[in-house]
VOFIKOL-730975 format. One line per field, with one value per residue (C-alpha): chain; x, y negated, z negated. Coordinates in nm, 2 decimals. Last residue first. Layout:
BEGIN
chain c(A_...)
X c(X_...)
Y c(Y_...)
Z c(Z_...)
//
This chain:
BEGIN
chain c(A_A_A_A_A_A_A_A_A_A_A_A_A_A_A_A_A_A_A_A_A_A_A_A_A_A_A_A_A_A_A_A_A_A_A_A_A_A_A_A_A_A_A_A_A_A_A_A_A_A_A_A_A_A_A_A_A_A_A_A_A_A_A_A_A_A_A_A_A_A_A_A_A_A_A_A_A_A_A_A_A_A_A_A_A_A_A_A_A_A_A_A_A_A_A_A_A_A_A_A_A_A_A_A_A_A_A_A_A_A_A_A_A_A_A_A_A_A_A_A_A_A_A_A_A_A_A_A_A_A_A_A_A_A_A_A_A_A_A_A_A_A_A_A_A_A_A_A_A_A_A_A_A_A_A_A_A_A_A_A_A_A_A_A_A_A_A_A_A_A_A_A_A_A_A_A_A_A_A_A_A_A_A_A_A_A_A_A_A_A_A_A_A_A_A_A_A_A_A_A_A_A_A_A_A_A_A_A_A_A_A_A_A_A_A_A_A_A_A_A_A_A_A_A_A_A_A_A_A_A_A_A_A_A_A_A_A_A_A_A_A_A_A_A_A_A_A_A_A_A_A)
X c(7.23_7.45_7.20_6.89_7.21_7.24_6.89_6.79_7.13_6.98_6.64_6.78_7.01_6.64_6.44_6.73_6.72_6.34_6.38_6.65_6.45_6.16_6.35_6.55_6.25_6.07_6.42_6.39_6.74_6.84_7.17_6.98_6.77_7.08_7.27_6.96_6.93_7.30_7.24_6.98_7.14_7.38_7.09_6.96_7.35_7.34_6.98_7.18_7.44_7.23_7.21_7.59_7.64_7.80_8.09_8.17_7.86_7.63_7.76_7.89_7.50_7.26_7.41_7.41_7.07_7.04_7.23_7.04_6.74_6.83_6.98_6.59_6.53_6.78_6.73_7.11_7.28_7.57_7.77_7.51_7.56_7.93_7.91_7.65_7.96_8.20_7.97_7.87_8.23_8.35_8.01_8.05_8.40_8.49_8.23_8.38_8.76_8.63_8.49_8.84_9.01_8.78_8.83_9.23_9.23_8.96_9.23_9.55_9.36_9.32_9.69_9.83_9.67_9.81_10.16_10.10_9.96_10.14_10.52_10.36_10.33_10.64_10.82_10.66_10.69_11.04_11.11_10.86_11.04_11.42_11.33_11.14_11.45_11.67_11.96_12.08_12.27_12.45_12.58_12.23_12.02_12.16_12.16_11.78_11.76_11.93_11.78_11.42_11.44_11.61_11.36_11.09_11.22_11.23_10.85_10.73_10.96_10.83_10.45_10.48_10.66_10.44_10.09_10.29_10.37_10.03_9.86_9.69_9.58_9.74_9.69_10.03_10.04_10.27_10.52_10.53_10.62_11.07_11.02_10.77_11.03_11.33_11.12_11.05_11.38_11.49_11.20_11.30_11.71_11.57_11.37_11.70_11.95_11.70_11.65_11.96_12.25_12.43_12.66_12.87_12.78_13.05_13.03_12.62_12.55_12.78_12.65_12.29_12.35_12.53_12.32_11.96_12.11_12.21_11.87_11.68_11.92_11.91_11.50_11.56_11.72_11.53_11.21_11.41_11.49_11.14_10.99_11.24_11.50_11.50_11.82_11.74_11.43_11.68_11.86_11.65_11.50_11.82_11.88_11.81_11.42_11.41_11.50_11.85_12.12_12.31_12.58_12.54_12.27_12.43_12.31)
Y c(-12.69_-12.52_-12.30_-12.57_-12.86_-12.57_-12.53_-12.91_-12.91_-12.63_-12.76_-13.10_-12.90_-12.71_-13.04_-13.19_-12.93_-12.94_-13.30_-13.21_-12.93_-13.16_-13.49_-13.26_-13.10_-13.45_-13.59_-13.25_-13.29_-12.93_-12.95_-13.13_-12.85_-12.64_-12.82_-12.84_-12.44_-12.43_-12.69_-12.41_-12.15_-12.31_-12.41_-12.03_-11.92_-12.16_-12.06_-11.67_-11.79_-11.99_-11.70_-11.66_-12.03_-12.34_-12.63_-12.83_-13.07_-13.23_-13.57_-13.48_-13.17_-13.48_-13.75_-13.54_-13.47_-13.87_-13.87_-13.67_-13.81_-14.16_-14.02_-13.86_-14.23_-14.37_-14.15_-14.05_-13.76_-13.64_-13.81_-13.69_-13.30_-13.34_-13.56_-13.22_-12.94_-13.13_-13.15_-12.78_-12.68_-12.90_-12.79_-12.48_-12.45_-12.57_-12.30_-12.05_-12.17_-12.18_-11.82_-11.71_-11.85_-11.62_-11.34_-11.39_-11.49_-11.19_-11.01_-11.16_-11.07_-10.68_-10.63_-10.80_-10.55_-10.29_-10.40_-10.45_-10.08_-9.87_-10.08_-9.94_-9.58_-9.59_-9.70_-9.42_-9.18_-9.23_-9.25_-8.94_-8.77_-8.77_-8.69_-8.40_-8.28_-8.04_-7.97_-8.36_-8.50_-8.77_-8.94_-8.84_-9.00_-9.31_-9.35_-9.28_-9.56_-9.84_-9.71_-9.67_-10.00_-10.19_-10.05_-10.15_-10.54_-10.52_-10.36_-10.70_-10.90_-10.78_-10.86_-11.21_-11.28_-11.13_-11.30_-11.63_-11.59_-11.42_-11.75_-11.86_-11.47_-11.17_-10.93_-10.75_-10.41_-10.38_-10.62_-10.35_-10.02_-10.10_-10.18_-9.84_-9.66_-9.79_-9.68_-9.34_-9.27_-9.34_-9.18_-8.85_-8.84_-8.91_-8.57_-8.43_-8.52_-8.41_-8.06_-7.95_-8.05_-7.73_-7.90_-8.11_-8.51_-8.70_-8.61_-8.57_-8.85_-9.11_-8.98_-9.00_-9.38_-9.47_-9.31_-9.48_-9.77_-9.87_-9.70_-10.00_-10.21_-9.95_-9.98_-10.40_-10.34_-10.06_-10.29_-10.58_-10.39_-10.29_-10.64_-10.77_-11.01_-11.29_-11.35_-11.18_-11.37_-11.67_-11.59_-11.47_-11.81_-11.95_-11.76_-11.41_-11.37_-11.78_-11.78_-11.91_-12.14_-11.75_-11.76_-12.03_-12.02_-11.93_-12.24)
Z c(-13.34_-13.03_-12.84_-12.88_-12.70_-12.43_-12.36_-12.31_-12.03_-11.91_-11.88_-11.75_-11.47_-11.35_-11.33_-11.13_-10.86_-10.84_-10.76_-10.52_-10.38_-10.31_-10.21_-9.94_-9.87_-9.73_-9.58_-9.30_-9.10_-9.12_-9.28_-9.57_-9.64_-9.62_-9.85_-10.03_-10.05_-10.16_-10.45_-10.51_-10.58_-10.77_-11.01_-11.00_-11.07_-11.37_-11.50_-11.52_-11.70_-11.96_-12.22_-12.19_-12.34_-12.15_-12.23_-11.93_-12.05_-11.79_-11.73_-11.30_-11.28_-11.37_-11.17_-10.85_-10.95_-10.90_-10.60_-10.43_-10.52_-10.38_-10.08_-10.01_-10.05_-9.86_-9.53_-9.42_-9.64_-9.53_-9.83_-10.06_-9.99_-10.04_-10.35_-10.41_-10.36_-10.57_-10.91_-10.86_-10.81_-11.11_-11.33_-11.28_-11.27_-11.61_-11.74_-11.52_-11.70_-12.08_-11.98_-11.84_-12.14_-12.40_-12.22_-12.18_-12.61_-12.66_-12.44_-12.67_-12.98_-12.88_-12.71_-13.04_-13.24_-13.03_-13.08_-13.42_-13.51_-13.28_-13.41_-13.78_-13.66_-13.43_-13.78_-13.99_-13.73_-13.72_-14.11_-14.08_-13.86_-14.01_-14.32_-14.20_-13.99_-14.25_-14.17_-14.16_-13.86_-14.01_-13.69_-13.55_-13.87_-13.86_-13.49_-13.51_-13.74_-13.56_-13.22_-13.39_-13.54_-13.21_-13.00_-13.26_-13.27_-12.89_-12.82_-13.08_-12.91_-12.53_-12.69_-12.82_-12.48_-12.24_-12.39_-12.41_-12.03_-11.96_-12.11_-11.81_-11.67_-11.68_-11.97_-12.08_-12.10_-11.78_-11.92_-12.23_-11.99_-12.02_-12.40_-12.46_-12.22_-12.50_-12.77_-12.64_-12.56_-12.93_-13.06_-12.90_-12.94_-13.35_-13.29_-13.13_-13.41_-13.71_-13.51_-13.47_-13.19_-13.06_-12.96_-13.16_-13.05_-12.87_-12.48_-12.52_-12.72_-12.53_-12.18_-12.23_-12.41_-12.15_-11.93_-12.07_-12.12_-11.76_-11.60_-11.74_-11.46_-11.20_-11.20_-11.18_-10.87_-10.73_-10.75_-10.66_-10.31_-10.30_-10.32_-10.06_-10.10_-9.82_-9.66_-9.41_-9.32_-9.34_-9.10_-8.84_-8.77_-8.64_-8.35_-8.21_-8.27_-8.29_-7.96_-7.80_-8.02_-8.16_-7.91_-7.67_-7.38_-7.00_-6.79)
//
């Protein structure tokens, strides 16, 4: 029987559309490329068909910081640190590169349907502006990585004791003699109240405690009830000492 057009293999059929009509990364890549291009000509062609050539010096230093502030808008999404708050990150920093576009395209406008002899007026207004944009922008750069720093610490110390927690209810549920089950569950105990919050000093205890919740879920793995007590004893010993260390830390 002869198969109709398009109802054979997913090669020729209906899989194939929708591939196609995915949009590749390098076609929104040229995409978004031709849209920042759309200033940059009209603005190209507009200065160049309605200036008086030769342009001086004032025209062409305000041609400068014009470009300049319009790549610094276009570069901006780059500078910002990813991470949870990337989104509020992105948007304090694209209206701070926005508000100095508009500035130095305002001003340098000014200055280039004026076109003073003299260009020193026209650069330090400039460098005055870029100067002050250099100053916000970066200080926003600094507080939003001690804000990304101090998020991804919050998140380890979330982990720890999640992961930790997850990894020993694990553990108990393959474990079969009651008393080593009894142990189990009482360092299982100590690691679920433990508080989320942590300290630097105690990373280094934290890695030894997952350490070992690996070691018992090998111990346990292995069948032998008497190390399974021992490492969860041992385990339980080293989550109070941390926990003991962490309330010294925060008095």
């Amino acid at each position: 029987m002869t198969n109709a057009p398009g109802a054979g293999s997913g090669a020729g059929g209906y899989e194939s559309g929708p591939r196609n009509n995915q949009t590749k990364p390098g076609k929104v890549n040229i995409l978004w490329l031709m849209l920042n291009l759309i200033f940059l000509i009209i603005f190209n062609v507009f200065f160049f068909m309605l200036g008086n050539l030769p342009h001086n010096m004032s025209v062409w230093i305000s041609y400068g910081f014009i470009h300049f502030a319009y790549f610094m808008l276009i570069a901006t999404p780059v500078l910002t640190r990813k991470g949870k708050s990337s989104a509020v990150f992105g948007f304090a920093l694209n209206n701070i590169s926005a508000t100095y576009f508009i500035a130095a395209l305002f001003i340098g406008i000014i200055f280039i349907l004026i076109s003073p002899e003299g260009y020193t007026a026209a650069l330090l207004v400039q460098l005055t502006v870029a100067g002050i944009y250099g100053i916000i922008l970066i200080a926003n750069l600094i507080a939003n990585e001690r804000t990304a720093d101090a998020e991804e610490s919050r998140q380890y110390q979330i982990n720890y004791v999640k992961n930790a927690s997850a990894q020993l209810k694990g553990i108990l549920d393959r474990v079969k003699d009651k008393d080593a089950k009894r142990r189990v569950e009482r360092a299982y105990d100590s690691v679920y109240s433990s508080p989320v919050k942590s300290h630097p000093n105690l990373e280094q205890m934290e890695i030894r405690i997952l350490a070992q919740i690996d070691e018992l879920d090998n111990t346990v793995t292995k069948g032998d009830n008497k190390s399974i007590i021992s490492v969860a004893d041992s385990l339980v010993s080293a989550v109070n000492e941390r926990n003991t260390r962490l309330r010294n830390y925060n008095k």
